[in-house]
C-alpha positions in Angstrom: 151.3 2.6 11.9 150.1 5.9 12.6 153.3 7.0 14.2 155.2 5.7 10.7 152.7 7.7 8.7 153.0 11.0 10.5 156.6 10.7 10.3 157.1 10.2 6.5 154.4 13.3 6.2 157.3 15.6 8.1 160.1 14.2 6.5 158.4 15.2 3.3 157.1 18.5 4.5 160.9 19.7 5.8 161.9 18.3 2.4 159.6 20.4 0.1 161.1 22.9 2.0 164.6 22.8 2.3 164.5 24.5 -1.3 162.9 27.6 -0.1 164.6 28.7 2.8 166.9 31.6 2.4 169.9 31.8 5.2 169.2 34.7 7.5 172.6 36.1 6.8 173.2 35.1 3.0 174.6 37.5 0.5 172.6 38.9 -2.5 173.5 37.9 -5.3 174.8 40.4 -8.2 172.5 40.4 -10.8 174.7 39.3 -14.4 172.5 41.5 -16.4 172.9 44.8 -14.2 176.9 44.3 -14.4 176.5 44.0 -18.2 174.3 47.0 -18.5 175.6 49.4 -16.5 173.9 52.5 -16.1 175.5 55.6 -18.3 174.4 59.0 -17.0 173.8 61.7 -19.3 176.5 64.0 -20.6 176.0 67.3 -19.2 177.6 70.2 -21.4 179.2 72.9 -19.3 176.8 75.4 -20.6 173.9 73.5 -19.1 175.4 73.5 -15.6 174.4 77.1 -14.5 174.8 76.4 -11.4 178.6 76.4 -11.1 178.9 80.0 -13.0 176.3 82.1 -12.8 177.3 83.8 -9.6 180.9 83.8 -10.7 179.8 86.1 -13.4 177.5 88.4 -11.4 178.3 91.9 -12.1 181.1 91.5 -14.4 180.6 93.0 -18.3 180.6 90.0 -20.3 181.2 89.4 -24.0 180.0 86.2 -25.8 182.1 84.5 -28.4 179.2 82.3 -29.9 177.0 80.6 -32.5 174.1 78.7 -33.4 175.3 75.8 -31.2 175.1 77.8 -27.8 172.5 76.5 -26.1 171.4 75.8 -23.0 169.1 72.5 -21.8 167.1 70.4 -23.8 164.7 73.4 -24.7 168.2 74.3 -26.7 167.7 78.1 -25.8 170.7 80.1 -26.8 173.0 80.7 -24.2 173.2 84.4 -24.0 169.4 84.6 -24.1 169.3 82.2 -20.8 171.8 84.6 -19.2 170.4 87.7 -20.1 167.2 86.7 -18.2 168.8 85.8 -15.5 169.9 89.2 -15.3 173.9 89.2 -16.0 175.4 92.0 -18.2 176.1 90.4 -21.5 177.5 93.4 -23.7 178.3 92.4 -26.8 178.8 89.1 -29.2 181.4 87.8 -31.2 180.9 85.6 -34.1 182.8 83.2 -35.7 182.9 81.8 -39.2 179.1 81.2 -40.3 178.2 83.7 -38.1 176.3 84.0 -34.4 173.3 82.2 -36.2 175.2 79.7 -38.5 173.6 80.4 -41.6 176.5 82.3 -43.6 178.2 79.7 -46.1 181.3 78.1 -45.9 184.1 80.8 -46.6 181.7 83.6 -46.8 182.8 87.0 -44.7 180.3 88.2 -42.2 179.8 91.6 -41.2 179.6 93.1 -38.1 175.5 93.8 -37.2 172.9 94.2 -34.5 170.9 91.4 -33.6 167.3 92.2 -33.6 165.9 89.9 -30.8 168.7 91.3 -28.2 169.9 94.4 -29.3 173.7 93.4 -28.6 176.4 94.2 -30.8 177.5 91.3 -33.4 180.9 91.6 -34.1 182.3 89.3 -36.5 185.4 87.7 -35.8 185.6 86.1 -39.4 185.4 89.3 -41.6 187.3 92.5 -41.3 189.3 90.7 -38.6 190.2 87.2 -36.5 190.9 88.6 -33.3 189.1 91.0 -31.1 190.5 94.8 -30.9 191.5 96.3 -27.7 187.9 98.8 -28.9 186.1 96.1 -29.1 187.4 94.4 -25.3 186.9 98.3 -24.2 184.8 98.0 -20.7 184.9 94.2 -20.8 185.6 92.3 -17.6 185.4 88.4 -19.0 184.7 86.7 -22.2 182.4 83.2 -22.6 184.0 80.9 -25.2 180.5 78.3 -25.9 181.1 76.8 -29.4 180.8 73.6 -30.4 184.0 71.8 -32.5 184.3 69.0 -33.6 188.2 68.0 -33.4 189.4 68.2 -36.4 192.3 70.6 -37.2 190.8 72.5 -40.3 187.6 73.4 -38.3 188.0 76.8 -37.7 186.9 77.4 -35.0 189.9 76.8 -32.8 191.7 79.2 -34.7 189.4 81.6 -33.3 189.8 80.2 -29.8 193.8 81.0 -30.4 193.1 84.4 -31.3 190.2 85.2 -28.5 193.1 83.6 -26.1 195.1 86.4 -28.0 193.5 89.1 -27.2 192.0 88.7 -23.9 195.8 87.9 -23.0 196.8 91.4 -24.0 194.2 93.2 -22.5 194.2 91.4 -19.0 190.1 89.7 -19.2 189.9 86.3 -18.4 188.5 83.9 -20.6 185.7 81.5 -19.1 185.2 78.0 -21.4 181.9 76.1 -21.3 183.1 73.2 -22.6 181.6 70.7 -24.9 181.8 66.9 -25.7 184.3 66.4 -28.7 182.1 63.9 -30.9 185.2 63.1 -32.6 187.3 63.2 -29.6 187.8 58.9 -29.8 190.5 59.3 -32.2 194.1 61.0 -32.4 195.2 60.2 -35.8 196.7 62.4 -39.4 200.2 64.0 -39.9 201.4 66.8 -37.6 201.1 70.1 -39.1 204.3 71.6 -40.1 204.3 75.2 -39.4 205.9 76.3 -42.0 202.1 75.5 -43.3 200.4 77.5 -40.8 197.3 79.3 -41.8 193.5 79.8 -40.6 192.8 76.2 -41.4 195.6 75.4 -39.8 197.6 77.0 -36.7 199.3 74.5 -34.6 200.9 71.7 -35.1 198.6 69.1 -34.1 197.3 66.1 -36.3 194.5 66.2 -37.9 191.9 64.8 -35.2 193.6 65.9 -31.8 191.3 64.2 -30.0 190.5 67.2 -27.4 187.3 69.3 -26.0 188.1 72.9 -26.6 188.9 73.6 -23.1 191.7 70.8 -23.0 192.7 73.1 -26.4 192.9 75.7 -25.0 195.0 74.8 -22.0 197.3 73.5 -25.1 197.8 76.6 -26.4 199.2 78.5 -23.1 200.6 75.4 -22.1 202.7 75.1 -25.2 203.2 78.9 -25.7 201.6 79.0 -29.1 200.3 82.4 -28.6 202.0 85.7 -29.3 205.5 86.4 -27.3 204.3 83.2 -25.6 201.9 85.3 -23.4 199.3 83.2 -20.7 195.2 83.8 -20.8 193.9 83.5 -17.8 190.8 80.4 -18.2 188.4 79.5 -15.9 187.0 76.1 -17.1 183.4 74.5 -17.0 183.8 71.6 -17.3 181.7 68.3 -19.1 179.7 66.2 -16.5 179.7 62.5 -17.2 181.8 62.8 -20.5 185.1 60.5 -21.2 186.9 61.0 -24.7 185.3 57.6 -26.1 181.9 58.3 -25.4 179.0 58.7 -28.0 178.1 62.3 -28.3 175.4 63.1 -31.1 175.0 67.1 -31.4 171.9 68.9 -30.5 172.2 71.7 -32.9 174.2 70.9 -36.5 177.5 73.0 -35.6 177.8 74.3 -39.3 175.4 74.8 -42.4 177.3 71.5 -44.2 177.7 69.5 -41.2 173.8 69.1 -41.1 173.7 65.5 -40.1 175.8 62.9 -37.4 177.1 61.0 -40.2 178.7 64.0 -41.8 180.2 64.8 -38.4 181.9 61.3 -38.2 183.1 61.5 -42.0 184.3 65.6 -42.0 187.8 64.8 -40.4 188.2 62.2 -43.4 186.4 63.9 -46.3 187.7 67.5 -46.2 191.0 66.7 -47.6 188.9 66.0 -50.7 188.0 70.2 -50.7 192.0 70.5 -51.5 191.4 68.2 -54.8 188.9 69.4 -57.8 186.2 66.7 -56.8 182.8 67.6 -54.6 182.2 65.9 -51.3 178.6 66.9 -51.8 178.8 70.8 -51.0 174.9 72.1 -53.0 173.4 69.1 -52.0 171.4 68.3 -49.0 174.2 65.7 -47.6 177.4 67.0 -47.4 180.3 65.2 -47.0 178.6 61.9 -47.3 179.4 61.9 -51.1 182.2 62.4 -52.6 182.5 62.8 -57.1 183.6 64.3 -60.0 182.3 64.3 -63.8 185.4 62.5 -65.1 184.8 59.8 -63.0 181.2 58.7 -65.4 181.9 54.9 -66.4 183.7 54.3 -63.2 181.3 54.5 -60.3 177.4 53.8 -61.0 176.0 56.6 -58.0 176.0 60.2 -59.0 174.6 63.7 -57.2 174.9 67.2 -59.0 175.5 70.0 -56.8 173.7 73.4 -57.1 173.8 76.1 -55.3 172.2 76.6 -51.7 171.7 79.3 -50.2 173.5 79.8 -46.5 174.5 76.4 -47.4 176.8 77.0 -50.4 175.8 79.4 -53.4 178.7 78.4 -55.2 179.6 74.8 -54.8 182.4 73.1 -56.9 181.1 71.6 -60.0 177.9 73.3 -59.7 175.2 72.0 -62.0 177.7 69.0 -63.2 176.3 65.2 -62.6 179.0 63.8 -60.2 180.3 60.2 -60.3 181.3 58.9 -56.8 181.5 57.2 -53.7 177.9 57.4 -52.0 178.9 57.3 -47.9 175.2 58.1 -46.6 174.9 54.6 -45.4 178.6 53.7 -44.4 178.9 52.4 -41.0 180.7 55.1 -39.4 181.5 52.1 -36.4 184.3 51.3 -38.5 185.7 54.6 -38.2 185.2 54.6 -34.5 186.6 51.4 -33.8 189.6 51.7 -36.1 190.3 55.1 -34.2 191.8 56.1 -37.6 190.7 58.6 -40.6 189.9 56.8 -43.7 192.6 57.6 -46.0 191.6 54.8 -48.6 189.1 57.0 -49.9 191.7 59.2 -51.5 193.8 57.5 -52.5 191.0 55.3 -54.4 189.7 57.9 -56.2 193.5 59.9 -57.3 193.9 55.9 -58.9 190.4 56.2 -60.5 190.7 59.9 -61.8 191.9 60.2 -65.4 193.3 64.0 -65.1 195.6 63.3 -62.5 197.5 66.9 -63.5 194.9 68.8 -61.8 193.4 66.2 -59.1 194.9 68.5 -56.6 194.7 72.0 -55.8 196.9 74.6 -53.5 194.6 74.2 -51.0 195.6 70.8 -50.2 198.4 71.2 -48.6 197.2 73.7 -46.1 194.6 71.2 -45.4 197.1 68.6 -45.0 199.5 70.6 -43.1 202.7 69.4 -45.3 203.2 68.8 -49.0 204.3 65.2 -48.2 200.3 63.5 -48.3 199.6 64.9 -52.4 203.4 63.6 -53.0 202.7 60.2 -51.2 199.4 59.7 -52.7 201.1 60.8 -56.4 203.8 58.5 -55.7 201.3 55.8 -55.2 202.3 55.2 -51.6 200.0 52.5 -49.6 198.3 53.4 -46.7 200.6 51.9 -44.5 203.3 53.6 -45.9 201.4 56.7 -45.3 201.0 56.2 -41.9 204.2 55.4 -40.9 205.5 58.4 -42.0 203.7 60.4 -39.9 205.6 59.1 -37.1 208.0 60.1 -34.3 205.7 63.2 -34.9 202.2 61.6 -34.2 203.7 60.2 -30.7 205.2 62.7 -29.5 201.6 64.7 -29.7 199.7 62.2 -28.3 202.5 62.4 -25.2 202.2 65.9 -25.4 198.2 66.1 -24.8 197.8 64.0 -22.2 198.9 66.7 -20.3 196.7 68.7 -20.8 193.1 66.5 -20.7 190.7 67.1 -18.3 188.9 63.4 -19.1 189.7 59.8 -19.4 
């Protein structure tokens, strides 16, 4: 009876523990949730990885092409006051439209100056001249191209890359590009610019997004021969750690006075057709292009804004003072944008329908912002969007075939 007893105790004891013995040589398993939620590193800015240039640039003469948005780390110094302390011979700055400190309006001409906290020479680059003089590249052995874009064609600032290309080009000085993230850089999408339409807001005949950092522009434009006599600049490239052309990238610093917030980032490529059409997209008020009215449309939409003027924001906004009728875009998911990979066309061609004075909806500047004449004729025509679209191909393809070869990320 004992024996019995004893042996149902060990028969239970080896049973209780069956369940918690582990096989010496048994594999881990993967945990679900870690696949899921992978870990994303940080997106490192070329700027911020001193490390890879700042020997490279050891007793050269340097210029800066730069703005508000060059900045350095999380502390967001600007760029050319990191390098001077670390002792390498910046000489002078160029600025681009706004200015080196971004607070110059939209269109506004900026002077040449001095800035008081460095002593450098300012020399604007959107004022008496676009492109850097041989005087001005005088004693200069590279130039640093650090601005932030943010892929759309009629952002200006890559027609200043084209004509800093330009001139370093002619005068033999290499061009060095800390790159930045493209926060706009998930879509490829609007019709090809026809040259014929070329201008400032406007030099190349890309689509409206491109879809490209500034250094993967740049290597566009010599790869392409898009600059005078089809002349080469010589780039040396910093590249993006950690950055792939769909990933989420909200800006540090705003990159212009109007583009003051993420949303109006997301909605400029879309919006700033409207600034070719008599109707405010919210220029005098403290959210740009996430509004978008007129007078004439009172009765037809219930939200309204009235622009007035800013100053270095916009002194003289269109219909200053006037109580706008519109399309309020402060909340709109900007996901749907994203996902869609498209601009939002409907918008426009909502409010031409909706606009009693159709005569003068448009102005000239419209087609230089469309890069054609064909969009105000389509929308006038009363064209769908999917009509629209469709005539922007074989051009739109053969573009997109065309960049690839010249991306530096996935």
């Amino acid at each position: 009876m004992v024996r019995i007893k004893l042996f149902v105790k060990l028969a239970l004891i080896v049973f209780l523990l069956q369940g918690m013995v582990i096989p010496l040589y048994s594999k881990p398993r993967r945990s679900l949730k870690k696949e899921k939620h992978r870990v994303i590193k940080n997106i490192i800015p070329g700027a911020d990885q001193t490390q890879l240039y700042t020997g490279y640039l050891k007793g050269k003469n340097i210029a800066m092409v730069i703005n508000q948005t060059s900045v350095i780390g999380n502390s967001r110094i600007a760029s050319v006051d990191s390098l001077l302390r670390l002792g390498l011979l910046i000489k002078k700055i160029f600025g681009p439209e706004h200015g080196f400190r971004g607070n110059a309006s939209n269109g506004a001409l900026v002077d040449d100056s001095i800035d008081p906290k460095t002593g450098l020479t300012i020399i604007s680059l959107y004022g008496k001249h676009f492109k850097p003089t041989p005087a001005d590249l005088e004693n200069i052995n590279l130039v640093i191209f650090d601005i932030q874009d943010v892929g759309a064609r009629f952002y200006t600032y890559i027609s200043t890359l084209h004509y800093v290309m330009e001139a370093c080009a002619e005068n033999n000085i290499e061009l060095m590009i800390l790159d930045r993230p493209n926060p706009n850089g998930y879509t490829v999408d609007g019709p090809v610019l026809d040259t014929a339409y070329r201008s400032f807001v406007g030099m190349h005949p890309v689509p409206i997004t491109h879809g490209m950092t500034i250094a993967e522009y740049a290597q566009m434009i010599n790869g392409e021969g898009w600059l005078k006599n089809h002349i080469q600049c010589k780039l040396k490239i910093i590249k993006v750690a950690n950055y792939m052309h769909s990933s989420t990238y909200q800006l540090p610093v705003n990159p212009s006075p109007n583009l003051n917030t993420n949303q109006s980032v997301l909605l400029y490529p879309s919006l700033c057709l409207f600034e070719g059409t008599s109707l405010s997209v919210g220029r005098g008020t403290l959210v740009p292009f996430q509004e978008i009215g007129h007078p004439l449309l009172k009765g037809k939409y219930r939200y309204s804004f009235t622009p007035v003027s800013i100053p270095g924001m916009s002194e003289e906004p269109p219909q200053k003072k006037q109580v706008c009728y519109g399309i309020d875009l402060r909340n709109y998911d900007t996901n749907i944008i994203i996902k869609s990979g498209h601009i939002n066309l409907s918008w426009l061609i909502e409010l031409y329908r909706a606009f009693p004075d159709k005569q003068h909806f448009f102005n000239t500047y419209f087609t230089k912002l469309a890069g054609n004449e064909e969009l105000r004729k389509q929308i006038e025509a009363g064209k769908s969007e999917a009509e629209i679209r469709h005539s922007w191909e074989p051009a739109l393809s053969i573009y997109k075939a065309m960049r690839r070869k010249y991306l530096l990320y996935q």
